[in-house]
DOMI-618277 format. One record per atom (N, C-alpha, C): atom name; z, x, y; residue in three letters. Coordinates in Angstrom, 1 decimal. Atoms other than C-alpha are relative to their C-alpha. Layout:
! residues N
CA/Z/X/Y/ala
...
END
This chain:
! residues 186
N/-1.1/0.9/0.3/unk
CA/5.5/14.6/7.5/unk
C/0.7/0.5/-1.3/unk
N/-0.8/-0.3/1.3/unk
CA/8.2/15.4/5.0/unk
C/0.8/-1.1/-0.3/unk
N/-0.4/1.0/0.9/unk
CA/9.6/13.2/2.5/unk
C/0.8/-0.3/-1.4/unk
N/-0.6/0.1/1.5/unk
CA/12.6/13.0/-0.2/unk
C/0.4/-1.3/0.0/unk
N/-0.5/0.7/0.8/unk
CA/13.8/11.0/-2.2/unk
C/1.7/0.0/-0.4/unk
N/-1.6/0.0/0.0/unk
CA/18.2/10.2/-1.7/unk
C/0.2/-0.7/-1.3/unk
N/-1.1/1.1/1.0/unk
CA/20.5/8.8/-4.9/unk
C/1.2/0.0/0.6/unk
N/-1.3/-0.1/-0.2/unk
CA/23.7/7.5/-3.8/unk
C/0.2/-0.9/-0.7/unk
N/-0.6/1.1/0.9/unk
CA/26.2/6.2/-5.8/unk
C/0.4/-1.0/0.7/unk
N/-0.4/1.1/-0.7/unk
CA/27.3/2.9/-5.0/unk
C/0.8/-1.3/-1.0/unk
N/-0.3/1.8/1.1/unk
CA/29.5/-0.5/-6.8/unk
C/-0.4/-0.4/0.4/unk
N/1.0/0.6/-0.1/unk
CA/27.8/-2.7/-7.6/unk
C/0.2/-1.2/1.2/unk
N/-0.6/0.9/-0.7/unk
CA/30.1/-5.1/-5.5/unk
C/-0.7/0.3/1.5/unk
N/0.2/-0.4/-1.3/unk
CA/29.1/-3.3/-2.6/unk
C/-1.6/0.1/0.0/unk
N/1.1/0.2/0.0/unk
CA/25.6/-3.3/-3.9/unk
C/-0.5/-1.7/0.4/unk
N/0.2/1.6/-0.1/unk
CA/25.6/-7.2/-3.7/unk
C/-0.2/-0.2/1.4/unk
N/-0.4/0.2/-2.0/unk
CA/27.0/-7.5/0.2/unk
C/-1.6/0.8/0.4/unk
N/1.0/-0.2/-0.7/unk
CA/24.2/-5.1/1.1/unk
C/-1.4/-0.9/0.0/unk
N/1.5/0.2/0.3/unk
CA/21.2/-6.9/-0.7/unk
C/0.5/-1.6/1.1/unk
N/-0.3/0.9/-0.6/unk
CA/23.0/-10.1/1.2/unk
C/-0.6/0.4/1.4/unk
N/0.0/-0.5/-1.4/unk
CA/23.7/-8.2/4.6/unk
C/-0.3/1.4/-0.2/unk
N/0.4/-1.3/0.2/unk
CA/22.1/-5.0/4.8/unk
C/0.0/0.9/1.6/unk
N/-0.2/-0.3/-1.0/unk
CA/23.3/-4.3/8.5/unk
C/0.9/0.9/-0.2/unk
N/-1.2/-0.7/0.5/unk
CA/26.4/-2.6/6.7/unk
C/-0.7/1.2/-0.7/unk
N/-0.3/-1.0/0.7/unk
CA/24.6/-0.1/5.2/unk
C/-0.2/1.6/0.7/unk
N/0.1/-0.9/-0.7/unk
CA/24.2/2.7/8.0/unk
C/1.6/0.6/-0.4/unk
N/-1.4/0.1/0.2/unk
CA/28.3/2.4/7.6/unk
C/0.3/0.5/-1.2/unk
N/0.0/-0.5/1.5/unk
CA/28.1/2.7/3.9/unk
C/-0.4/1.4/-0.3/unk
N/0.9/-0.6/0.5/unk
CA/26.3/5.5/3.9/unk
C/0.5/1.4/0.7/unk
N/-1.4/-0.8/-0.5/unk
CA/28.9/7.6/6.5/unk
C/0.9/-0.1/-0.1/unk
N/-1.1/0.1/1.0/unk
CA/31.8/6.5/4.0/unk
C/0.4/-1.0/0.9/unk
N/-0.5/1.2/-0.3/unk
CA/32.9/3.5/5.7/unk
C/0.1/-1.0/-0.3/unk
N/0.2/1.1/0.5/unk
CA/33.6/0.0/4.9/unk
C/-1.0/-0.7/0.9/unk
N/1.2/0.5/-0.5/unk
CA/30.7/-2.2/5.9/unk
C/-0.2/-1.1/1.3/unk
N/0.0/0.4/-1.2/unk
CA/31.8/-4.2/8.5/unk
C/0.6/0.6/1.1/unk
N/0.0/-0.9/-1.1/unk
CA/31.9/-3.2/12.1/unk
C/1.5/-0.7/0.5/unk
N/-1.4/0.7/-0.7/unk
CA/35.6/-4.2/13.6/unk
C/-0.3/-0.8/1.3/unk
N/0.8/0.8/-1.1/unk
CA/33.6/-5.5/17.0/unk
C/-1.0/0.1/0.2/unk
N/2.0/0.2/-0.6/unk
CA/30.3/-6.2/18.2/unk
C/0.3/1.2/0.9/unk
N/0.5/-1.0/-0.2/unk
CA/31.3/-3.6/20.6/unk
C/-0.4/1.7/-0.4/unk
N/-0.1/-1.2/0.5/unk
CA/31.9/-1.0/18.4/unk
C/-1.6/-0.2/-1.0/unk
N/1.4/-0.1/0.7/unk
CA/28.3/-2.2/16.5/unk
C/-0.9/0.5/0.9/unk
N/0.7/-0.6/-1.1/unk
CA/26.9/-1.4/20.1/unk
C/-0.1/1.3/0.4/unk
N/-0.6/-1.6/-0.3/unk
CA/28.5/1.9/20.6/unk
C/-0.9/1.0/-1.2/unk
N/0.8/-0.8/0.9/unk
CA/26.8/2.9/17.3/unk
C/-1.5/0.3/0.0/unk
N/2.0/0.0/-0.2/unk
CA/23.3/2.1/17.7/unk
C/-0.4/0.3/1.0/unk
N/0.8/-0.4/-1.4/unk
CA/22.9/2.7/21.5/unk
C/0.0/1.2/-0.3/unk
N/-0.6/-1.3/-0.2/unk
CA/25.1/5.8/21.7/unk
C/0.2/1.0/-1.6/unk
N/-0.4/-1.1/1.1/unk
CA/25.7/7.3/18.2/unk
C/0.9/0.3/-0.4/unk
N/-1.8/-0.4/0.2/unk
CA/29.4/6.8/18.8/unk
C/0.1/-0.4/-1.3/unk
N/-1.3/-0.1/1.2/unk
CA/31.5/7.3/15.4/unk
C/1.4/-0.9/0.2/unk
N/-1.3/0.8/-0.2/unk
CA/33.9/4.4/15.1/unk
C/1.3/0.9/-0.3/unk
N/-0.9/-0.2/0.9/unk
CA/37.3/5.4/14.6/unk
C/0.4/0.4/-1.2/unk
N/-0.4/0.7/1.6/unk
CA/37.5/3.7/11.5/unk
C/-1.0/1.1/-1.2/unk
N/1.0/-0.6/1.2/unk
CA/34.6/6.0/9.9/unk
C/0.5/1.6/0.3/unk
N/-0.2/-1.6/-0.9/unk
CA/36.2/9.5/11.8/unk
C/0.8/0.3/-1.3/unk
N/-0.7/-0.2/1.5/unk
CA/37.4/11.3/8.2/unk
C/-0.4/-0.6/-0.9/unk
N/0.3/0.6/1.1/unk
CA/35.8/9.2/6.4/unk
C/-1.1/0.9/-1.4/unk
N/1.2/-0.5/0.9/unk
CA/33.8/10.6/2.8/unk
C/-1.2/-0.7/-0.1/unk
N/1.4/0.7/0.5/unk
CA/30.3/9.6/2.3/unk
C/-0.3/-0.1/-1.8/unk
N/0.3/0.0/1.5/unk
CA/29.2/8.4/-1.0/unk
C/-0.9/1.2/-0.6/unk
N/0.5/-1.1/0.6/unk
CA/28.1/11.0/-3.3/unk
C/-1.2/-0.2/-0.5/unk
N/1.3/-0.1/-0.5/unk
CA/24.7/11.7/-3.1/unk
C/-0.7/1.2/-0.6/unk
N/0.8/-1.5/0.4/unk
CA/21.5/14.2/-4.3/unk
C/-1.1/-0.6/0.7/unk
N/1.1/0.7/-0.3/unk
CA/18.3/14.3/-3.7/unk
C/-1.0/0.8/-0.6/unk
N/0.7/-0.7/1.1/unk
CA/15.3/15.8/-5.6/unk
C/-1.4/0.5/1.2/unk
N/0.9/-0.3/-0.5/unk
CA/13.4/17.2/-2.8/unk
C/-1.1/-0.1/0.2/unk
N/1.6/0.4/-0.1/unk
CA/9.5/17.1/-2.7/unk
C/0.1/-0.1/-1.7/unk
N/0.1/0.2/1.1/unk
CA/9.8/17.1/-6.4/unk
C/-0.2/-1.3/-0.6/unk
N/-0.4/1.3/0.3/unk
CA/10.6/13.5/-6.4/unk
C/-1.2/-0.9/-0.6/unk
N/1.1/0.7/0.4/unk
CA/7.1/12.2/-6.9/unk
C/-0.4/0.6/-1.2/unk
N/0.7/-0.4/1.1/unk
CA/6.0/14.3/-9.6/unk
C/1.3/0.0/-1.4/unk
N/-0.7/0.2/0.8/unk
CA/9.0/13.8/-11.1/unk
C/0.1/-1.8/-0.7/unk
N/-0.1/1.7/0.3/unk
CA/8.3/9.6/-11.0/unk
C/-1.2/0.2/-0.7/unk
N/1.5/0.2/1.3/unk
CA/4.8/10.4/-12.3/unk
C/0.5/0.2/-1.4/unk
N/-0.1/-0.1/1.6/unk
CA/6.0/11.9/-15.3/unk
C/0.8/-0.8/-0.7/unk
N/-1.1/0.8/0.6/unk
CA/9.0/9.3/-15.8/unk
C/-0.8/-1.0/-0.1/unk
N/0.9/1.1/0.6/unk
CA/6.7/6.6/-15.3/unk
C/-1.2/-0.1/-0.7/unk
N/0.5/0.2/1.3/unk
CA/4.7/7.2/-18.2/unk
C/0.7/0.1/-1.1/unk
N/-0.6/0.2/1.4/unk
CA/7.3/6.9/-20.4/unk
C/0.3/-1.9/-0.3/unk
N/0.0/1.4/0.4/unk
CA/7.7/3.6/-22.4/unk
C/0.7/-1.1/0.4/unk
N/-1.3/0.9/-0.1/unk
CA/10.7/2.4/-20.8/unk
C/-0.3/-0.1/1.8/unk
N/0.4/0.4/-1.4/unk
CA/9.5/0.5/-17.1/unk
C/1.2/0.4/0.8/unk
N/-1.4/-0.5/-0.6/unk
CA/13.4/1.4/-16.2/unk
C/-0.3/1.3/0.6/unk
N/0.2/-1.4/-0.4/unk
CA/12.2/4.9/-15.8/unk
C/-0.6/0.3/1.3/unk
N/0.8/-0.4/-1.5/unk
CA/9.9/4.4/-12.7/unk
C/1.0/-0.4/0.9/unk
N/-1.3/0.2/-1.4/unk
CA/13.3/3.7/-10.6/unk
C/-0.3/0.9/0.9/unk
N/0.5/-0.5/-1.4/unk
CA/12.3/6.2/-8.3/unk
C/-1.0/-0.8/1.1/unk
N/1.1/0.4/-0.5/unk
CA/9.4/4.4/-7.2/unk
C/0.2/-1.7/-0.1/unk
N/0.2/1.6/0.2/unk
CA/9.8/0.4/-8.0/unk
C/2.0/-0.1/-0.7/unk
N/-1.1/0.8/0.8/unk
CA/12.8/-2.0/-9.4/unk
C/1.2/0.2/0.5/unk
N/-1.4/0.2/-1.0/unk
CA/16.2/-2.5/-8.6/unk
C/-0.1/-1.3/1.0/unk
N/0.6/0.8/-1.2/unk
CA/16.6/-4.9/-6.0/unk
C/0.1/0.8/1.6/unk
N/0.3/-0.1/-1.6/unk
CA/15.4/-4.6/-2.2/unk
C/1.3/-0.3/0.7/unk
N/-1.0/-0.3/-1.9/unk
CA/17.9/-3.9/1.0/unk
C/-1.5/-0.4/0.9/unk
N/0.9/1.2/-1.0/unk
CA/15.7/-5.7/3.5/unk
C/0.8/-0.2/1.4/unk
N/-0.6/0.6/-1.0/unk
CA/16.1/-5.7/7.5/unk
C/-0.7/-1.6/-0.1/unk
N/1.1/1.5/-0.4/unk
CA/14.9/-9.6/8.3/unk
C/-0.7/0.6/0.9/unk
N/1.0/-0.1/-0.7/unk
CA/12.0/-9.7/10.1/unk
C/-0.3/-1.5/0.2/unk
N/0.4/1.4/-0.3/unk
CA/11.0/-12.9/12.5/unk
C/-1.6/-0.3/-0.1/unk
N/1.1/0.4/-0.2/unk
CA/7.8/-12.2/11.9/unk
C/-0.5/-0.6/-1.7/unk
N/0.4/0.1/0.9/unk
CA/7.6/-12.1/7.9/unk
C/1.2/-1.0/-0.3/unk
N/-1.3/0.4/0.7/unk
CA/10.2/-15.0/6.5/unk
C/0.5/0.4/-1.5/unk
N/-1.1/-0.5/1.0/unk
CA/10.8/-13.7/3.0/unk
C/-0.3/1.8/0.1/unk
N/-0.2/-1.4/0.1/unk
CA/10.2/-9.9/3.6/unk
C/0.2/0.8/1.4/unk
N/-0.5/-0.7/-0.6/unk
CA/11.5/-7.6/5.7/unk
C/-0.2/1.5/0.0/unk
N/0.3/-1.8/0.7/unk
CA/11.2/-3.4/6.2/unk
C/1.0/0.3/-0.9/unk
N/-1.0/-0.6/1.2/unk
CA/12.7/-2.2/3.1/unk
C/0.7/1.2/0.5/unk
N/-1.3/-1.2/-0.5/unk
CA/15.6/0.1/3.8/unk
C/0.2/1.3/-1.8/unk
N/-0.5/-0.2/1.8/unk
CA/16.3/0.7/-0.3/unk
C/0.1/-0.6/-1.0/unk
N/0.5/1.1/1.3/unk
CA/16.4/-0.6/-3.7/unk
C/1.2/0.6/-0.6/unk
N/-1.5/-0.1/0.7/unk
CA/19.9/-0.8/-5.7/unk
C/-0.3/-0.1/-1.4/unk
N/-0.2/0.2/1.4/unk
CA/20.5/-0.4/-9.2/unk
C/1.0/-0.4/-0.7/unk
N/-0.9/0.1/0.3/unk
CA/23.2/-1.6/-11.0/unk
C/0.7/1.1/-0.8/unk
N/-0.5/-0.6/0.9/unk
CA/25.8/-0.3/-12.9/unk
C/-0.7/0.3/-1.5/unk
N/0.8/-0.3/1.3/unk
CA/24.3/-1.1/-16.2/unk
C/-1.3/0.7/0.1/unk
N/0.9/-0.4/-0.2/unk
CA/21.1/-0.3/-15.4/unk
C/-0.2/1.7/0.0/unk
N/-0.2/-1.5/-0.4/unk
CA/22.1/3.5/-14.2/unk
C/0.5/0.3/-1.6/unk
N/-1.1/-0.4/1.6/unk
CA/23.9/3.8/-18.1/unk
C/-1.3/-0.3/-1.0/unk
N/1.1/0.3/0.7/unk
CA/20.6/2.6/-19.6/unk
C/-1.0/1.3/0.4/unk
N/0.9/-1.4/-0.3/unk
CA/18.3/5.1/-17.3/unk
C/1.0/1.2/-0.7/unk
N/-1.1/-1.4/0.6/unk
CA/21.1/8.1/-18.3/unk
C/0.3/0.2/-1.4/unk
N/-0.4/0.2/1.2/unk
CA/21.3/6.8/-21.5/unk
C/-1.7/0.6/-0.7/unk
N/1.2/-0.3/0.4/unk
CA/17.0/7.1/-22.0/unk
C/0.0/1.5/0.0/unk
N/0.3/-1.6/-0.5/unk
CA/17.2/10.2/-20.0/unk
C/0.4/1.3/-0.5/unk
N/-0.9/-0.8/1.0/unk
CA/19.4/11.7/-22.6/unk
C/-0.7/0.5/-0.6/unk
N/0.7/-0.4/1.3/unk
CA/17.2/11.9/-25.0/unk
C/-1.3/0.8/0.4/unk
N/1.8/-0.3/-0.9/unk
CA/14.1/13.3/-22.6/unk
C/0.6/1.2/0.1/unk
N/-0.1/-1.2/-0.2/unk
CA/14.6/17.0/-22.6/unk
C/-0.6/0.6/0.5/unk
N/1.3/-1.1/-0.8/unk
CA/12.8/20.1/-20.8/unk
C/-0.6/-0.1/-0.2/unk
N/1.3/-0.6/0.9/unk
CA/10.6/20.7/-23.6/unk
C/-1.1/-1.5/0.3/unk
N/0.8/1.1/0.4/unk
CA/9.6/16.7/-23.6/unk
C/-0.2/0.4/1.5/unk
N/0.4/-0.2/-1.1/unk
CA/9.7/16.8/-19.9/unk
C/-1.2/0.4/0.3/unk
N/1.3/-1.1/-0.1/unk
CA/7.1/19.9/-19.7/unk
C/-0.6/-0.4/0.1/unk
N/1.6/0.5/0.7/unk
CA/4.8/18.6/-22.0/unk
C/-0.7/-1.2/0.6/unk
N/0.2/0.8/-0.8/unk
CA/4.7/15.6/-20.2/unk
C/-0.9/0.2/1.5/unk
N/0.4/-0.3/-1.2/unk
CA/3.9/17.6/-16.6/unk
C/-0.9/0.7/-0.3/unk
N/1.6/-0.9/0.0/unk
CA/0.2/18.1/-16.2/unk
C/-0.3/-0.1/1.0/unk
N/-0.3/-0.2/-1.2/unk
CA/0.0/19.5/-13.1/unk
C/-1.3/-0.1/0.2/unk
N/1.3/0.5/-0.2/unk
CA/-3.9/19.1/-13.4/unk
C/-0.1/-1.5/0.3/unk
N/0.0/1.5/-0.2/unk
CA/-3.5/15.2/-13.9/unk
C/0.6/-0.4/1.1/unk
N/-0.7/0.4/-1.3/unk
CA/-0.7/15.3/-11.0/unk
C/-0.8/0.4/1.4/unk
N/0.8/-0.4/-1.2/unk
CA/-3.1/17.2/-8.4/unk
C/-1.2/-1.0/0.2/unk
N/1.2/1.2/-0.7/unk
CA/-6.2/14.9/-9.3/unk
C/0.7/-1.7/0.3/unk
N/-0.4/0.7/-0.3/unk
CA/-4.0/11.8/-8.7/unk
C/0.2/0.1/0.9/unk
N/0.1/-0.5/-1.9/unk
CA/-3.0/13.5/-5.0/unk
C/1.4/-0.3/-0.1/unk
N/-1.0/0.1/-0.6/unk
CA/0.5/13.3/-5.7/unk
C/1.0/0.6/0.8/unk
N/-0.5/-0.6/-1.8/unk
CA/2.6/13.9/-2.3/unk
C/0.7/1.5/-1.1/unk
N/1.0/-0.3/-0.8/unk
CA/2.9/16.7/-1.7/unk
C/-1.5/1.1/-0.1/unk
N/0.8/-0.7/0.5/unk
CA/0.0/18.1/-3.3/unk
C/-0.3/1.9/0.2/unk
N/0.0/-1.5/0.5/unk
CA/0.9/21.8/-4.5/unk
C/-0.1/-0.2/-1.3/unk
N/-0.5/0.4/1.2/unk
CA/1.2/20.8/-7.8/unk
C/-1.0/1.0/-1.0/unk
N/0.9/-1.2/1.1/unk
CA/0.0/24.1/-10.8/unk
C/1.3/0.3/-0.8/unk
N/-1.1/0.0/1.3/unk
CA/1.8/25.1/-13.5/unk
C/1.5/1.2/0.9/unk
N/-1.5/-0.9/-0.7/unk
CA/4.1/27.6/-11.2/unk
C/1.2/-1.0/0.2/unk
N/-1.5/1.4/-0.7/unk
CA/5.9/24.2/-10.0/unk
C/0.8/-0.3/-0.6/unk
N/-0.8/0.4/0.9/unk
CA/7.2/23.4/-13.4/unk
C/1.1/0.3/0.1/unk
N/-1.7/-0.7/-0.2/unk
CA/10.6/25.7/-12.8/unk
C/0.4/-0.8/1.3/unk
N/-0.7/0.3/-1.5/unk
CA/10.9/24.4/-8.8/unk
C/0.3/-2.5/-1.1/unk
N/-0.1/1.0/0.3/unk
CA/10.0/20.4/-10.4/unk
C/1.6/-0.3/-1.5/unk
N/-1.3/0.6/0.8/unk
CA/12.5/20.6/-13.7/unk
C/1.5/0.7/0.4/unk
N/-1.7/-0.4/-0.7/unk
CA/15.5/22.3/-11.3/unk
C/0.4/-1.5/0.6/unk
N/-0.5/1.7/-0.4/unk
CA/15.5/18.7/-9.6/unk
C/-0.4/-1.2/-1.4/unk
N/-0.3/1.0/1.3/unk
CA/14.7/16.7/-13.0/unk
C/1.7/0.0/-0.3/unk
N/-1.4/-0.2/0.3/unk
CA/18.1/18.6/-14.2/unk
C/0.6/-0.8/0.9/unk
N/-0.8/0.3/-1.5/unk
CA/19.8/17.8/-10.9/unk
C/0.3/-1.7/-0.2/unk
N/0.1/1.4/0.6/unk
CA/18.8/14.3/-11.2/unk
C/0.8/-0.5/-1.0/unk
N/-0.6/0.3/1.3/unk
CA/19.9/13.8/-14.5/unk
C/1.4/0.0/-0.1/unk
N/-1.7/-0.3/-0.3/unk
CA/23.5/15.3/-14.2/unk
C/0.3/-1.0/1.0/unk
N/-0.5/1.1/-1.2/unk
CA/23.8/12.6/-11.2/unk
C/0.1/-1.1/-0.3/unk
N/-0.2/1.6/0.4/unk
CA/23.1/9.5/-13.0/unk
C/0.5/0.0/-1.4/unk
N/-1.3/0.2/1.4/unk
CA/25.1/10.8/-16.0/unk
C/1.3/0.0/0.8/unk
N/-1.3/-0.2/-0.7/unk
CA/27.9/11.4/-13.5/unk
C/0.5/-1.3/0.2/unk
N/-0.3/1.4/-0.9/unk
CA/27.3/7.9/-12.0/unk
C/0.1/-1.0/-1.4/unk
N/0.0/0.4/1.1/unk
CA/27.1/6.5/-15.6/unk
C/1.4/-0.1/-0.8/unk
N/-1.7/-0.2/0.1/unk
CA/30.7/7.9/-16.4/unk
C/0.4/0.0/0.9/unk
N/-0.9/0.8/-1.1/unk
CA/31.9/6.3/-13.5/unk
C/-0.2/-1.4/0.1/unk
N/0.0/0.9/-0.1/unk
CA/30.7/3.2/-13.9/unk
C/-0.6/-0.4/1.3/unk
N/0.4/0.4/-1.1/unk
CA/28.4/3.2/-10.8/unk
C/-1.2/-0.2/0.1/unk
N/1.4/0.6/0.0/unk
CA/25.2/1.8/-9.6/unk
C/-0.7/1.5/0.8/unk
N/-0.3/-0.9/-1.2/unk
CA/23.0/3.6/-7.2/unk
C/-1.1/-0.4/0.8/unk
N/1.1/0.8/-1.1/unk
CA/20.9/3.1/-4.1/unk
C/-1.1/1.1/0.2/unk
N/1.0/-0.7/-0.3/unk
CA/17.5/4.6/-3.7/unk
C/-0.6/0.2/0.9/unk
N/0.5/0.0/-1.0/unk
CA/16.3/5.7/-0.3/unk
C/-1.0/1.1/0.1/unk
N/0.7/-1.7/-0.4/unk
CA/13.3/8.0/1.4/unk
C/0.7/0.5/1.4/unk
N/-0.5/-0.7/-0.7/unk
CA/14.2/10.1/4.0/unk
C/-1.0/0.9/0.8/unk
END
């Protein structure tokens, strides 16, 4: 099984409706607005795969993703002082289908962050450099922990801080835009 880790940017406005209704966010996520124009055009999508109209030309929100790196990149962030930092892994709030079987939880879809929040992480992350980074990644400590997907030796450091970088430039981007963002696996 393979497994990354998506950032999309998102407002927060549009973050709200989802954590509300989170049926909108397949739509959101193929640049569309979040409601479906008919029940049969909600049909058409989910049976068949059909592409409304309304979403045909549409852009998708802007997006990365930090490939298998993603976990060894939350180990090392979440040892840093600031709990904001483990947003890969925890916080934000929950996107939630309902479920009739669980009344307050549901399968998690994603976890949103706000605006501020993304200008706070970008803002910490500023000051976290390669060098701190590195020193931080002990690819001994990340192998006896077993984190996914366990390659993890000092070769990885160049493949792990090309997606830290990556990362970083994305939620400074989304920081100077004033946007939130939504956390998904994949």
């Amino acid at each position: 099984m393979s497994m990354v880790v998506i950032l999309t940017a998102i407002a927060d406005d549009i973050a709200d409706r989802l954590v509300e209704d989170p049926t909108g966010l397949q739509r959101f996520l193929l640049g569309g607005d979040l409601a479906f124009k008919s029940n049969e055009e909600r049909a058409a999508f989910y049976r068949d795969g059909v592409l409304p109209e309304s979403l045909r030309g549409a852009l998708p929100p802007p997006k990365t993703d930090m490939d298998k790196a993603w976990a060894a990149i939350n180990h090392v962030l979440s040892k840093q002082p600031n709990p904001l930092l483990a947003f890969i892994s925890r916080g934000g709030r929950d996107i939630r289908l309902p479920s009739k079987r669980r009344a307050q939880t549901g399968r998690l879809l994603a976890r949103v962050f706000s605006a501020s929040q993304v200008s706070e992480i970008d803002r910490i992350l500023a000051k976290l450099g390669d060098h701190d980074f590195s020193t931080a990644f002990d690819p001994q400590e990340i192998k006896s922990a077993k984190i996914y997907p366990d390659i993890w030796d000092e070769q990885r450091l160049d493949y792990v801080l090309h997606w830290f970088r990556r990362m970083k430039a994305f939620l400074k981007e989304r920081s100077e835009h004033g946007e939130g963002i939504l956390v998904s696996h994949a």
